[in-house]
C-alpha positions as CSV (number, residue, x, y, z in Angstrom):
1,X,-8.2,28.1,34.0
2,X,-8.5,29.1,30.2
3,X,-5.0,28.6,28.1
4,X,-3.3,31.8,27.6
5,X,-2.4,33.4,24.1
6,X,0.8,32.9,22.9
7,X,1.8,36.7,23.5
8,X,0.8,36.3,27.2
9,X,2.1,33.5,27.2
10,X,5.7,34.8,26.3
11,X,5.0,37.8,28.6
12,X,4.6,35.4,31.6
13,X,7.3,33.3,31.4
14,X,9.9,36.8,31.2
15,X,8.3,38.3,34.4
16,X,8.7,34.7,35.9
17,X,12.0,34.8,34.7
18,X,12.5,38.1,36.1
19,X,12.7,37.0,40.1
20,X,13.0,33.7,39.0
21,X,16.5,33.6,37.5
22,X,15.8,30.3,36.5
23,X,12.9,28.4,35.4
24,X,12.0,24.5,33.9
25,X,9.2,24.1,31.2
26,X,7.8,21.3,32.6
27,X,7.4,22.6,36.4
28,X,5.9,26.0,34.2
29,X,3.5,23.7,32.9
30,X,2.5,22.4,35.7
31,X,2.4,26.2,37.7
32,X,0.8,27.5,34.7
33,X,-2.2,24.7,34.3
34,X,-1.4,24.6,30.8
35,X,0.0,21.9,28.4
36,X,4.3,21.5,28.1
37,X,4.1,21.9,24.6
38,X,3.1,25.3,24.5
39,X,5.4,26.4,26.8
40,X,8.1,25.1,24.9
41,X,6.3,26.7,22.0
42,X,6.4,30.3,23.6
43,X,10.8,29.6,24.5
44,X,11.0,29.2,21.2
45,X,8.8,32.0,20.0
46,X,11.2,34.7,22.1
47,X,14.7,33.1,21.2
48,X,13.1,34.0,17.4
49,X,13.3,37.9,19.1
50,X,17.3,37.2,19.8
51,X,19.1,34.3,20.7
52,X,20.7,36.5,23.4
53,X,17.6,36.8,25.4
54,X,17.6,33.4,26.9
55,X,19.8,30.7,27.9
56,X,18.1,27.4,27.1
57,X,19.6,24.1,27.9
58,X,18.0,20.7,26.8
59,X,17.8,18.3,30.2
60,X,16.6,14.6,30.3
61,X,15.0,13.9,33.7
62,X,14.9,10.0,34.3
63,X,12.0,8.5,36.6
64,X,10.6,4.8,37.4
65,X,7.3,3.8,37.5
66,X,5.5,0.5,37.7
67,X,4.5,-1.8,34.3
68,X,1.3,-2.9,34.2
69,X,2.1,-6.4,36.0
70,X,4.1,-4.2,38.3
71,X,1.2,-2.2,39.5
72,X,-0.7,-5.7,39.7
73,X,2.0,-6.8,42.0
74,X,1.8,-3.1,44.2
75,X,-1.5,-4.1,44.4
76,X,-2.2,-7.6,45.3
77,X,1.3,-9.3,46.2
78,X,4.2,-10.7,44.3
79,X,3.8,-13.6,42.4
80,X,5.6,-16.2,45.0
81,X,3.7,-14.6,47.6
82,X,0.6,-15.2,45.8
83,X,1.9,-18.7,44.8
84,X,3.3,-19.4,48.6
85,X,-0.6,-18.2,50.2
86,X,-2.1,-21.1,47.7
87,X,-0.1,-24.0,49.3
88,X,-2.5,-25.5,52.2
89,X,-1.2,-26.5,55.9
90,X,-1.3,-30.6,54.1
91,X,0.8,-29.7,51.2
92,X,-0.8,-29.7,47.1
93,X,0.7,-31.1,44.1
94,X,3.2,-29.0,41.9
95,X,0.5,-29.6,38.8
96,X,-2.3,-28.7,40.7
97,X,-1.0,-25.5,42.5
98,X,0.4,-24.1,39.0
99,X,-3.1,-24.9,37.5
100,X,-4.5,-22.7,40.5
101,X,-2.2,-20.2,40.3
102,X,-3.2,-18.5,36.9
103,X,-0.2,-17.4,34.2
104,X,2.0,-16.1,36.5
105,X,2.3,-19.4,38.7
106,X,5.4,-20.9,36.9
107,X,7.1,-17.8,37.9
108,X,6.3,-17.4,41.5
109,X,6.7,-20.9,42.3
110,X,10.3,-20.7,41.0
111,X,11.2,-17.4,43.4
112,X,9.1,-19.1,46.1
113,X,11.2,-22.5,45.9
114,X,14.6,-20.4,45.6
115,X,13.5,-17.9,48.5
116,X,13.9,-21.1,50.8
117,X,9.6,-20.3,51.6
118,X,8.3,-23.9,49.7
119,X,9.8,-27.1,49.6
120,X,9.2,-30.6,48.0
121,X,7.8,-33.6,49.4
122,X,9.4,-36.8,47.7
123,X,8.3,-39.1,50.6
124,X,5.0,-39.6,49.1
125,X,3.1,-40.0,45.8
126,X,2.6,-38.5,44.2
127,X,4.7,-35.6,45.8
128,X,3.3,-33.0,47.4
129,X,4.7,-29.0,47.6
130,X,4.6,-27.9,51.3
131,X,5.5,-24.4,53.6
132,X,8.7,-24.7,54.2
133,X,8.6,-21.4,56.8
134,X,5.3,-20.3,58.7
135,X,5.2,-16.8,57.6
136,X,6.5,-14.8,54.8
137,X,7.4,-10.9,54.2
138,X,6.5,-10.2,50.4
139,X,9.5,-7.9,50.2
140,X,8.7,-6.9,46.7
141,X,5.3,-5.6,46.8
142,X,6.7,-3.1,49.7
143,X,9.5,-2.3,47.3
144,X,7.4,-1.1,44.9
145,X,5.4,0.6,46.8
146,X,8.4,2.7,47.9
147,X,10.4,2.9,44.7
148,X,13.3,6.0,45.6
149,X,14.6,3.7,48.3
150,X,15.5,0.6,45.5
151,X,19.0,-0.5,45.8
152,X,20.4,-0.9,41.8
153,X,20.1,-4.5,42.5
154,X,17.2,-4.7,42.9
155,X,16.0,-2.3,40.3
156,X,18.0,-3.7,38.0
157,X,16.4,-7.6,38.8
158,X,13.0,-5.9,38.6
159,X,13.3,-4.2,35.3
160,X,14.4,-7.8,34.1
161,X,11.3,-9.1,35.5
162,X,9.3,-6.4,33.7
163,X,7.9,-4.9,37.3
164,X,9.8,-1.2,36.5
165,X,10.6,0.6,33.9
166,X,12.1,3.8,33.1
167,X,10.7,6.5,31.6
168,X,12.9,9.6,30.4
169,X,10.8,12.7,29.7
170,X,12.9,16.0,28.0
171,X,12.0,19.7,29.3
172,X,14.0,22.6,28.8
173,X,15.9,24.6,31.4
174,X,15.3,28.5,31.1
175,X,17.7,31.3,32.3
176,X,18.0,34.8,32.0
177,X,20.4,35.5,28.4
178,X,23.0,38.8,28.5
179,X,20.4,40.6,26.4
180,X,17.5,39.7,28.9
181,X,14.7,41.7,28.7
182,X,10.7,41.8,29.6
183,X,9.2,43.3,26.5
184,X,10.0,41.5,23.3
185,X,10.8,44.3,20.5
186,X,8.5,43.6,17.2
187,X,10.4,41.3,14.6
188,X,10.1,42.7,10.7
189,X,9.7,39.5,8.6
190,X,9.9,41.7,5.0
191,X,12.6,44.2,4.0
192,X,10.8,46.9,1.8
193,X,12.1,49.4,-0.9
194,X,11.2,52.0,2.3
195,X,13.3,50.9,4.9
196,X,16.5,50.7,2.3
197,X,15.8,54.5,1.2
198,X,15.8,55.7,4.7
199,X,18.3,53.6,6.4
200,X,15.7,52.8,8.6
201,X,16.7,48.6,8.3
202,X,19.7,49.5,10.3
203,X,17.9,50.1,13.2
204,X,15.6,47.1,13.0
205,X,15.4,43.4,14.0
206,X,14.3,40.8,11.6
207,X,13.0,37.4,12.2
208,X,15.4,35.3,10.9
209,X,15.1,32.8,8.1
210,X,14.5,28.8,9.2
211,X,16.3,27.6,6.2
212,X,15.4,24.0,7.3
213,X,11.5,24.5,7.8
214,X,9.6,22.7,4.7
215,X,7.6,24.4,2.5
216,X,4.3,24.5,1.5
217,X,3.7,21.2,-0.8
218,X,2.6,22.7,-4.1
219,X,-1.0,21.5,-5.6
220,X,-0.2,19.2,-8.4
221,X,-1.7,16.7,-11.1
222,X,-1.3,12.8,-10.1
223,X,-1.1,9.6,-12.3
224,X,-4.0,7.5,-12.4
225,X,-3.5,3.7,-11.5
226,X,-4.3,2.6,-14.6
227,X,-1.5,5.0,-15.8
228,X,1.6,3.6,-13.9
229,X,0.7,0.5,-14.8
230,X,0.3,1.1,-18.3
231,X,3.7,2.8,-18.0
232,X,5.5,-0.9,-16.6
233,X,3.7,-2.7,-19.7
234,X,5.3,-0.3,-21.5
235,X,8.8,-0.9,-20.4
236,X,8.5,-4.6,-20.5
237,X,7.3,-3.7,-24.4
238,X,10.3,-2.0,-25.2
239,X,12.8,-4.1,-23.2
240,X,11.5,-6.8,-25.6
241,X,12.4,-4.4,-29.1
242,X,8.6,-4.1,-29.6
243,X,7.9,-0.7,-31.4
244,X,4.6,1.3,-30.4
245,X,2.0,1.7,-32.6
246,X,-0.2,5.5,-32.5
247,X,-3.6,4.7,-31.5
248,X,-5.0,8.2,-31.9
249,X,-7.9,7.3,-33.7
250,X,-10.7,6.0,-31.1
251,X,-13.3,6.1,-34.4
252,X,-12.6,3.9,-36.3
253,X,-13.9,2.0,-40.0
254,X,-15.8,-0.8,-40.1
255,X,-13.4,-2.5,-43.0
256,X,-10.6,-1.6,-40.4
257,X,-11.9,-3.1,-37.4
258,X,-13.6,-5.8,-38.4
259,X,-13.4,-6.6,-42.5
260,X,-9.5,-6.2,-42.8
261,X,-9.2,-9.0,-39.8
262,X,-11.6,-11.5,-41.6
263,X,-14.6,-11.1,-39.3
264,X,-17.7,-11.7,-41.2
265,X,-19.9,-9.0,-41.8
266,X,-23.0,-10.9,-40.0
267,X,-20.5,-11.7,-37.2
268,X,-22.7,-11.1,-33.8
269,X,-20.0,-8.5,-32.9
270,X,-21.0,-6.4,-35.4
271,X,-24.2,-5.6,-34.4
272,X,-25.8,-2.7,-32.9
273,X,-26.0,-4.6,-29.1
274,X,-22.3,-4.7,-29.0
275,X,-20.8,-2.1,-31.6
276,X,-20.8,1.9,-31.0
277,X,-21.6,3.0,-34.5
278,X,-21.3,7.2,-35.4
279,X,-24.4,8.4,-37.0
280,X,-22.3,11.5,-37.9
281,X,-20.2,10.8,-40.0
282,X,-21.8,7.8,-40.6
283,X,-19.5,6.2,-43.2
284,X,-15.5,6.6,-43.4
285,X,-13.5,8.4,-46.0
286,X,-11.5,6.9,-49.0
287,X,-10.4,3.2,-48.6
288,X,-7.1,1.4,-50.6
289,X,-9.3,0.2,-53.7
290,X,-6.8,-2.7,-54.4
291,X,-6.5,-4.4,-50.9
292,X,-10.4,-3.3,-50.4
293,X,-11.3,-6.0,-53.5
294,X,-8.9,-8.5,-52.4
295,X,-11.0,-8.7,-48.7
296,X,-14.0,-8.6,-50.8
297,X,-13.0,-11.8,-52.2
298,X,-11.4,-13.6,-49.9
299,X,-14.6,-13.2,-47.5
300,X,-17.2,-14.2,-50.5
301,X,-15.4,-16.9,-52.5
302,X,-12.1,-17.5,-50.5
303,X,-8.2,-18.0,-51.6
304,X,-4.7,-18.5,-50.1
305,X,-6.0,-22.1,-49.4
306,X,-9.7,-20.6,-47.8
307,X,-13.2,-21.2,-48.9
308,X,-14.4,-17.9,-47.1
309,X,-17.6,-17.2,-46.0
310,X,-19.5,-17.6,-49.3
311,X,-21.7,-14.8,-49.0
312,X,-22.0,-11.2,-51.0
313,X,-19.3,-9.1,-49.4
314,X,-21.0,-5.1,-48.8
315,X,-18.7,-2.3,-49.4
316,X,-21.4,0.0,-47.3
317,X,-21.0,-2.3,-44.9
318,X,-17.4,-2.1,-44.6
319,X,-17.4,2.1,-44.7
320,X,-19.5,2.0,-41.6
321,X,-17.8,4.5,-38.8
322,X,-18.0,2.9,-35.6
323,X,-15.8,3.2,-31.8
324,X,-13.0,0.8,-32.4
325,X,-13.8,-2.5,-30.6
326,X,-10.1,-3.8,-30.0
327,X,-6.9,-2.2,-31.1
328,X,-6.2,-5.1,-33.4
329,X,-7.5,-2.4,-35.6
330,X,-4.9,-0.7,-35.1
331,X,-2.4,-3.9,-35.7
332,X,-4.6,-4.3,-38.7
333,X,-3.3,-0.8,-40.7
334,X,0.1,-1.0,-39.3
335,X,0.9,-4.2,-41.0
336,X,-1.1,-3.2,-44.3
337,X,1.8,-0.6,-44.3
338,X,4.5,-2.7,-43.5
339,X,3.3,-5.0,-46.2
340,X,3.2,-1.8,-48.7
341,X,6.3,-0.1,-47.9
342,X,8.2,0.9,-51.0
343,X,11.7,-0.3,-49.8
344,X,10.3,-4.0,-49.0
345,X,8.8,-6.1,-46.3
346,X,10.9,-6.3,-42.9
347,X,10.3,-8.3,-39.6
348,X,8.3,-5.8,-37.0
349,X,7.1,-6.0,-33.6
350,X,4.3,-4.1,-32.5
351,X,2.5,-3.0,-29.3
352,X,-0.4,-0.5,-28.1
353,X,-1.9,0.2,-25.1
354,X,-5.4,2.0,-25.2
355,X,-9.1,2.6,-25.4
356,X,-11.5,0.4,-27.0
357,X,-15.4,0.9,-26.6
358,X,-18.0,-1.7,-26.8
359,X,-21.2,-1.9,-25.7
360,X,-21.5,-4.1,-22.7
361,X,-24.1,-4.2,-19.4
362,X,-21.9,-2.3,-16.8
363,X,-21.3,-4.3,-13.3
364,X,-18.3,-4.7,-11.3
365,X,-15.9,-6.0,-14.0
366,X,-17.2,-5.0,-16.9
367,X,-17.4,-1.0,-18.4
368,X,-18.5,0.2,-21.9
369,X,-14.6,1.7,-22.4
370,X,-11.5,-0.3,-21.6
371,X,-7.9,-0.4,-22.3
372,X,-6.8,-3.4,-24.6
373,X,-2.8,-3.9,-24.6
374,X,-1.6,-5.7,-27.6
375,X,1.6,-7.3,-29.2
376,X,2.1,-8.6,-32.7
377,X,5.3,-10.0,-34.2
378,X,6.0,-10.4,-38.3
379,X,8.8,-12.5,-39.2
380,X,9.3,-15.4,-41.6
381,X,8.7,-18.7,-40.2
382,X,7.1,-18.0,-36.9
383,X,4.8,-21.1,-35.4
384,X,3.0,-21.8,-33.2
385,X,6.0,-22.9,-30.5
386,X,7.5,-19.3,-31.2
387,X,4.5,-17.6,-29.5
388,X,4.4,-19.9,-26.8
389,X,7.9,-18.8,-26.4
390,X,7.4,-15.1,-26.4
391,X,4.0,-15.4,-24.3
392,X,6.3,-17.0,-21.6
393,X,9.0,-14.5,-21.8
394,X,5.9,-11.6,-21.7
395,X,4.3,-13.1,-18.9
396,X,7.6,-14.0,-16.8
397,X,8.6,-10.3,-16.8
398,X,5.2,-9.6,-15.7
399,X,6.2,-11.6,-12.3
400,X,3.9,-14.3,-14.0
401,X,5.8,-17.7,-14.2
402,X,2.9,-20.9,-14.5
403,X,1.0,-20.0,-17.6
404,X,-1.4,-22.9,-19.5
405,X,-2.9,-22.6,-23.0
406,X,-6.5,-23.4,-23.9
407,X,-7.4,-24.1,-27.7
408,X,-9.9,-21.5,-28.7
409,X,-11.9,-20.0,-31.7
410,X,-11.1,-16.4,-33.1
411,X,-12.5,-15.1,-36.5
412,X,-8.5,-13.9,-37.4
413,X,-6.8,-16.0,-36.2
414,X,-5.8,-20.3,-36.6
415,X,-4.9,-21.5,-34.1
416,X,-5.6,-19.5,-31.3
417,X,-5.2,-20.0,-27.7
418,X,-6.5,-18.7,-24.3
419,X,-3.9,-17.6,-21.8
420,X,-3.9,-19.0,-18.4
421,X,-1.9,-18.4,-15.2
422,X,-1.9,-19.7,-11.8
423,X,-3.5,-17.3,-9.2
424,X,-1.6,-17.8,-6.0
425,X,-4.1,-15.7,-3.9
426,X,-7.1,-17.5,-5.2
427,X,-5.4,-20.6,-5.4
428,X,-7.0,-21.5,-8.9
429,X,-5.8,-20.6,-13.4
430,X,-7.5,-17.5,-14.1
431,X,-7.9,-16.6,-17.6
432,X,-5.5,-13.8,-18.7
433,X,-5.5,-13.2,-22.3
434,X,-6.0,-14.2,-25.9
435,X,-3.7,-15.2,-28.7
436,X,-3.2,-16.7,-31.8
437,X,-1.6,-16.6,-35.4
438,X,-3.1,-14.4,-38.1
439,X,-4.7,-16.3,-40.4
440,X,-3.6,-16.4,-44.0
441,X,-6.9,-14.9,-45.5
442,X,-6.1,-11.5,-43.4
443,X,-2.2,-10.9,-43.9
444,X,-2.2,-12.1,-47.4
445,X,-4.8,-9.9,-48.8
446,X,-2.6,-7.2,-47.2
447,X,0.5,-8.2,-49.4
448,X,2.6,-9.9,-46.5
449,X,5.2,-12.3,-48.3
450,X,4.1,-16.1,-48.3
451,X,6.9,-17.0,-45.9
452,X,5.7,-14.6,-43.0
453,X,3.4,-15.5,-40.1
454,X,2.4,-13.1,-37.4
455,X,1.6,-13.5,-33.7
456,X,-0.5,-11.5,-31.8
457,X,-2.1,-11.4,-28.2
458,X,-3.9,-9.0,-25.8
459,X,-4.9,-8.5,-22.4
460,X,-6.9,-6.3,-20.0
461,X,-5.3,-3.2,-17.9
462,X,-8.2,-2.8,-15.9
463,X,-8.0,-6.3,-14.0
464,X,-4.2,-6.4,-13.3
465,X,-4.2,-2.5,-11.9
466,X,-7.4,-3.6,-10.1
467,X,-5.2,-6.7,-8.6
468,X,-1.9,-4.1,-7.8
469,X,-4.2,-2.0,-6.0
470,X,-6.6,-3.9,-4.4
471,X,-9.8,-2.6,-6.2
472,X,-12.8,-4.8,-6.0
473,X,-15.3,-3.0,-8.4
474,X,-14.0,-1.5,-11.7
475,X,-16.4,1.3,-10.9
476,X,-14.3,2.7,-8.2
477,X,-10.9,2.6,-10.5
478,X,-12.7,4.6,-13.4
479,X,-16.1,6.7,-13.4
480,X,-17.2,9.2,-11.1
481,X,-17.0,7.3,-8.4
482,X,-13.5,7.5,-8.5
483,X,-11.7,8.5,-5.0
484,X,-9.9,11.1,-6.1
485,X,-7.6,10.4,-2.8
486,X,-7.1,6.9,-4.1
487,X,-5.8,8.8,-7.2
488,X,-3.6,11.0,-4.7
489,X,-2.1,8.3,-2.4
490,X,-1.6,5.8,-4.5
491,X,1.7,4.4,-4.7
492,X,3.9,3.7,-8.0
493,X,2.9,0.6,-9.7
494,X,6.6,-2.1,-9.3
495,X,5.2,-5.5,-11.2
496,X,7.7,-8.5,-9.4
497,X,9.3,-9.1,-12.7
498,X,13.3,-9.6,-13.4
């Protein structure tokens, strides 16, 4: 029989209604050949026309029926009858007839022995488990089979046993309401400027308002991954009084990014394999002719204790535009104006979080545009201890407590160390950053008092968001490969930090 429309639906339950007086969803289910849920749908549907039209009560009805192990027992004897049909006329060890008896033996030998049907042989050895009686009547397999005549003892000790248990299924009970009636009147759902003018609203029935129905979830934008977790390293930046630097300029000069930070310009980084260079405009605006001279010289003949590189120093070279490499460009202007600033030098920390471009062989860790996060700290006096000190603190409120250090090489900085930490899930140090102290032939040129050191270190936002999420290939975090559902579903980023 083909389900019914809801408006036939409706129509069939008031005509059985009608001579019915009452009626209970689920046996109108079952007369109807169609699923409860609808009818329950379709009681619902006319109390919308007037809750007078129906009386509808909620009732719980309350039935047994066998487990899985009970229907096992209905089937093929209790457990201590099963147990008690094992034991031969000559009697068989316990071990041996609990071996035979499969999982359930323990069980039935115990109700066997305390049924009086099985007894225990001492008299010889190793002792043997005889009949105590010649026949047996397995009681609770015909129980089962005939569960409305259980006493509540006996239903009780087999819903203990896991034999029975009891299912409670709701229906609703349907009667005729004062304002009962066969035909449902059409509900208006909107009041218009027409029915006000005429009056005619006073003579209408409107579907009322479900003030507790949800509504439609508005479309709306998401935040990447890479976005709430840039958003914790954020928080753990300011928490520590860093200030954040603007990295709004992704092109960037040469003399920025890689002059101003002491990198020679035949450094392998600087060429055309690993560097983004912009053929329009090829070469960068004005540059600060004082500190430009002072790099100049520190890179060809040396100073503030250096021998440089000893080679002639390019000033095309230098006015190169290119896709910033690291933000350290960034760090790199920001402390040529703290070292300039009219009212005098004053300790700063620094951080950024953003884009840097280089040109790599895309695979599953590696893409030609990245995210860099950064800090840098200027004060008088800092060493070496002090940024193994604030690497700790860093790291600790990134839920990262076992860090090592690795002595390194970096162009800008002396010394400079490779961050470790302890991978609990791969049960191995992982390399997770760089870090160093500026060396003297970069923040001196840039005016920085002789007392003053600066600390800086970076590190990825790709890998840890790829960790936090479980994202295998870098490809499927960023690119169009993206899931945009990923994107959708994904939860906020909490790093386990204090």
């Amino acid at each position: 029989m083909s389900n019914p429309v809801p408006s036939e639906l409706t129509e069939r339950i008031l005509l059985h209604l009608e001579s019915a007086e009452q009626a209970d969803s689920l046996r109108l289910a079952e007369q109807f050949g169609i699923e409860h849920q609808k009818i329950v749908g379709a009681v619902k549907s006319i109390q919308a026309h007037g809750e007078r039209l129906l009386d509808v009560e909620s009732v719980t009805h309350k039935s047994l029926t066998l487990t899985e192990e009970g229907q096992a027992v209905a089937q093929s004897g209790s457990h201590e009858a099963n147990v008690y049909a094992a034991v031969p006329e000559q009697g068989i060890g316990q071990a041996e007839l609990l071996a035979a008896g499969g999982g359930n033996a323990k069980v039935g030998f115990s109700k066997a022995m305390s049924q009086g049907w099985l007894w225990l042989d001492k008299s010889v050895q190793p002792p043997l488990v005889r009949r105590k009686v010649a026949t047996i009547v397995d009681q609770v397999r015909e129980q089962l089979l005939q569960l409305a005549k259980l006493s509540d003892k006996d239903l009780a000790d087999y819903k203990k046993r896991k034999l029975l248990q009891e299912l409670s299924t709701k229906s609703l009970r349907i009667s005729k309401g004062p304002e009962f009636s066969t035909t449902l009147t059409k509900l208006e759902t909107d009041l218009t400027m027409e029915m006000l003018a005429s009056g005619q609203w006073q003579q209408l029935k409107f579907k009322a308002y479900n003030f507790d129905a949800l509504g439609a979830t508005p479309t709306r934008g998401q935040l990447h991954p890479l976005l709430k977790v840039r958003t914790e390293f954020r928080q753990i930046f300011l928490e520590m009084g860093f200030s954040e630097m603007a990295t709004n300029n992704y092109v960037e000069a040469s003399f920025w990014n890689f002059d101003a930070l002491f990198q020679p310009q035949q450094h392998p980084a600087r060429d055309a394999h690993d560097t983004f260079f912009i053929k329009q405009p090829a070469l960068c605006g004005p540059l600060p002719n004082d500190y430009v001279q002072r790099v100049s010289t520190v890179h060809s003949v040396g100073g503030y204790g250096s021998l440089g590189y000893g080679y002639k120093w390019q000033l095309a070279e230098a006015q190169k535009n290119l896709l910033r490499t690291h933000t350290t460009a960034v760090s790199a202007r920001n402390l040529f104006q703290l070292a300039n600033r009219a009212y005098g030098f004053k300790p700063a920390k620094y951080f950024s979080i953003d884009k840097v471009f280089r040109n790599e062989t895309l695979d599953a860790t590696h893409l030609a545009e990245f995210h860099q996060v950064e800090g840098v700290i200027a004060q008088a006096g800092l060493t070496l201890a002090d940024l193994i000190g604030t690497l700790h603190e860093f790291f600790r409120k990134l839920g990262i407590s076992q860090l090592r250090f690795k002595p390194t090489y970096n162009p800008y900085t002396e010394p400079s160390m490779e961050i470790y930490c302890y991978h609990g899930g791969l049960a191995k140090w992982i390399e997770v950053g760089n870090s160093g102290i500026f060396r003297p032939e970069l923040v001196r040129p840039m005016g920085l008092p002789p007392d003053v050191n600066v600390l800086g270190w970076g590190l990825s936002l790709e890998r840890p968001t790829m960790v936090k999420y479980g994202i295998n290939n870098i490809r499927d975090l960023v690119g169009p490969k993206v899931d945009l559902k990923m994107v959708e579903d994904g939860p906020i980023c909490r790093l386990d930090r204090d």
